[in-house]
N, C-alpha and C positions, 0 to 999 in steps of 0.2 A: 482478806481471808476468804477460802472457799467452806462452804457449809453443804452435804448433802440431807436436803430434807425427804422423807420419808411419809405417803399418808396412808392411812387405813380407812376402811370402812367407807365411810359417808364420806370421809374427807377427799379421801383418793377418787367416789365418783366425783362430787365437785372440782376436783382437779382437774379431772382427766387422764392423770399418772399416779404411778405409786411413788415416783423419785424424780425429783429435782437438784439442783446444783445452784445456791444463790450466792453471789458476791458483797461482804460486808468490810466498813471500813473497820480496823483493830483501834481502840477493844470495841465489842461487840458481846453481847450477855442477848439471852434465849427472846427477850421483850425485842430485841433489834432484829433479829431474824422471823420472828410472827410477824413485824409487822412489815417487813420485806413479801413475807408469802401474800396475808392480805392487800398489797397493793397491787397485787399478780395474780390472784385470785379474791377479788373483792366478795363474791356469791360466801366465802366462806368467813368472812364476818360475821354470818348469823350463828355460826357456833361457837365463836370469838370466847364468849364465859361458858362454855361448857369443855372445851379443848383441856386436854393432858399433852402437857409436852415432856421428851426423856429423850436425856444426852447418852451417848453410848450405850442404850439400855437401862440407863438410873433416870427416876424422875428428878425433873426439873423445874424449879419453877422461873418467873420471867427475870430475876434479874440475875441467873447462875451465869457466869462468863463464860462464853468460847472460844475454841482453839481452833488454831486452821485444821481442817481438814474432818472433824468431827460431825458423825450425825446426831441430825434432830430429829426425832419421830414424833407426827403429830397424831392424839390418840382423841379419836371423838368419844361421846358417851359409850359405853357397851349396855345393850340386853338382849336375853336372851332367859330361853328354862334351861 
């Protein structure tokens, strides 16, 4: 299955992109796709426990299943005033 991942913030500079495309065997739930990203961006391990992940918009957490073709967004801490 194809997964488009999504990052923000902190995470997208650690990437280097805001969007990816990673290929997983079926089934596959959100913990299989992190840790897809993390071995393709390891630097972002260190946010590893602080990371929100949301499938189409809804938060997820690691073991919600996915579909081919759905995105992941990965959401680091936010602050701000």
């Amino acid at each position: 299955m194809i997964i488009a991942v999504r990052f923000y913030a902190i995470s997208r500079e650690i990437a280097g992109t805001d969007q990816i495309k990673i290929e997983l065997k079926e089934p596959a739930c959100v913990g299989d796709a992190v840790d897809a990203v993390l071995t393709k961006y390891p630097k972002l391990g260190s946010l590893k426990n602080h990371l929100r992940y949301a499938i189409d918009n809804d938060f997820a957490d690691l073991t919600q299943k996915l579909k081919n073709n759905q995105e992941l967004c990965v959401i680091p801490p936010v602050s701000g005033g």
